[in-house]
N, C-alpha and C positions, 0 to 999 in steps of 0.2 A: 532617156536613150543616149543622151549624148554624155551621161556620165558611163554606160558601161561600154562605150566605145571607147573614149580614155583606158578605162582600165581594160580593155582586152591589150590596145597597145602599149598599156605600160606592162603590163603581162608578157605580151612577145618580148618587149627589150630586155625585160629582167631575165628572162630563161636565154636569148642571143645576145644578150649584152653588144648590140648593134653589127654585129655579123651578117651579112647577106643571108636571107632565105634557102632552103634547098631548090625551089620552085624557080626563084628568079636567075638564078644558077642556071637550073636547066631549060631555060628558055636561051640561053645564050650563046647554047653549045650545039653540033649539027646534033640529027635526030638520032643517029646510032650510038655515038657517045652518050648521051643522056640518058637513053635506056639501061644503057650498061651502068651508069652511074646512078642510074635510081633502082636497078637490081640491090646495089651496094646498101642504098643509105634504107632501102625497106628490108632488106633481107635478114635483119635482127628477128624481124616479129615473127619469120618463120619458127625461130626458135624458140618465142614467148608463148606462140598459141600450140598446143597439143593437137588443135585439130589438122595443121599442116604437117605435122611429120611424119606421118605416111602416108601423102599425098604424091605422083609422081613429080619429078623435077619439072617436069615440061612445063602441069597442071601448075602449079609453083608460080615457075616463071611469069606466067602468063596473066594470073592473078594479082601479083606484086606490079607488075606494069599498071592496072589498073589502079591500086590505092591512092588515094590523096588523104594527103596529112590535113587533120583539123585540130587545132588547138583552142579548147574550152580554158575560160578563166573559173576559178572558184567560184560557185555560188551559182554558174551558168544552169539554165534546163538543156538537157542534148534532145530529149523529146518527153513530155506529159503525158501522164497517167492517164491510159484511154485513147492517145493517141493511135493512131495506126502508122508504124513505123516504114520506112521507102529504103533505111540503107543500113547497111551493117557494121557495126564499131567494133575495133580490133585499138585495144588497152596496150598503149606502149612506154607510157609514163604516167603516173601518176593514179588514182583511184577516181571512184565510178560510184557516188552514191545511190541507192532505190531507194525509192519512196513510194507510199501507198497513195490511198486515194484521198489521206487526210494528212500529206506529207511527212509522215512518219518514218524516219529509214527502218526498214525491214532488212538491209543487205548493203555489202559492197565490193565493188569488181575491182580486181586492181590487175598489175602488169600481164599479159596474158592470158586474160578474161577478154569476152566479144558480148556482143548481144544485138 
């Protein structure tokens, strides 16, 4: 365990190269500002996922307030074969392997893909 807590964190620095968080950012700003600024920084994936672009602005909006960034390292599970899933992934960097039930990739999701 405490080897892939190392590498999740050496993961975060090599992708921020010690740059402040988007999160810890908007923790520090009043609450109107940072909505506005996290419209900004999530409003890319409207344009990565198909299933937002004919969605109203409003519907949009209001959804993107909700996301939170998760950043997996290589080799992470996001959730196991059989599991029964609680939330929904929107692919904004990087790829998305599937695996079966004898971990065999069958597939994979990459920028723009959800599941």
């Amino acid at each position: 365990l405490r080897g892939r807590i190392l590498d999740y964190y050496n993961h975060i620095w090599s992708r921020r190269q010690g740059e402040e968080d988007d999160l810890t950012i908007l923790r520090e700003i009043p609450p109107h500002i940072g909505y506005e600024i996290s419209l900004c920084i999530n409003g890319d994936i409207v344009n990565k996922v198909a299933l937002f672009r004919e969605c109203p602005p409003g519907f949009v909006k209001l959804l993107l307030s909700y996301l939170k960034p998760f950043i997996f390292t290589p080799g992470d599970w996001i959730i196991r074969y059989g599991e029964a899933g609680k939330e929904m992934y929107f692919i904004y960097k990087g790829e998305v392997d599937i695996l079966d039930g004898s971990n065999q990739i069958i597939g994979t999701l990459s920028e723009g893909d959800f599941f």
